[in-house]
N, C-alpha and C positions, 0 to 999 in steps of 0.2 A: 287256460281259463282260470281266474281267478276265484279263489273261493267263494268269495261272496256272487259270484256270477250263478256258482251251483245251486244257492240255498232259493227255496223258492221266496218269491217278494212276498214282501208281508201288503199288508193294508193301508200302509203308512204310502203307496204307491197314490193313493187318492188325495193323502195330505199334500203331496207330489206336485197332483195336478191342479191342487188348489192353487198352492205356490206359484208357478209356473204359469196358469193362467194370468193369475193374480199381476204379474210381472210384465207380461205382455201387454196386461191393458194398460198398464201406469204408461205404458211407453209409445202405445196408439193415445193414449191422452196426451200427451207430449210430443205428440206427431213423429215418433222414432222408427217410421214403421219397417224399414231395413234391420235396427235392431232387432224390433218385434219378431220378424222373420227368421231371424238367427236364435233368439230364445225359442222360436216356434219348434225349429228344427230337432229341438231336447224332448216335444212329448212323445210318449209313447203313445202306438196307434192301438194299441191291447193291452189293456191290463189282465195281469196274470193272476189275478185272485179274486173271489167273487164278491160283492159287496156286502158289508156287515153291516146291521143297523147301527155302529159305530160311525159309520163311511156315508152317513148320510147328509151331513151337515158338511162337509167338506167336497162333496159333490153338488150339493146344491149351488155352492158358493161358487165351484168351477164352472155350472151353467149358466151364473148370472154371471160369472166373467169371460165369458162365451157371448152370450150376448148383448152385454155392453163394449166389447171387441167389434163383435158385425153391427152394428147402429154407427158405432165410428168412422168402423170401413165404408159406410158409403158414401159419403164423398168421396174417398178414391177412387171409388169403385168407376162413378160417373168422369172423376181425372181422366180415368186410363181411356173408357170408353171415348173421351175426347177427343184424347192424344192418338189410339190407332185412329177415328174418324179423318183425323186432320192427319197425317201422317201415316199413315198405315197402304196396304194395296188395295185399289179399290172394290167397293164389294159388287156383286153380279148382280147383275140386272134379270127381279122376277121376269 
């Protein structure tokens, strides 16, 4: 384990995921969304430190890049819903 693995994460974990959101969206704007998907796979699903009224502005910022993320994604969303319709097994009859 590496040292820095022991120390606990600081707060800077929120700067983190400002960043990182931040970067995902550029790339759902630029329709990269395979990329997006591979930056996606870097957040952390828990942060390990509680939030400081320091961490508020850079959380905020990672919500509103959360959901201008999913505003994006729906036309994919509809894409995909297409492509299994038309390609996909068919579904069961109520």
């Amino acid at each position: 384990m590496l040292a820095r693995d022991k120390q606990a994460p600081s707060a800077s974990n929120y700067a983190d995921l400002e960043a990182l959101t931040a970067e995902i969206l550029k790339l759902a704007e630029g329709g990269r969304w395979e990329d997006a998907a591979v930056v996606a796979e870097q957040l952390e699903t828990k942060l390990h430190t509680a939030a400081k009224p320091a961490d508020r502005s850079a959380i905020e910022a990672a919500l509103r890049n959360i959901q201008e993320i999913s505003e994006r994604a729906i036309p994919l969303h509809q894409d995909l819903a297409n492509l299994l319709k038309a390609f996909g097994p068919p579904l069961p009859k109520d």
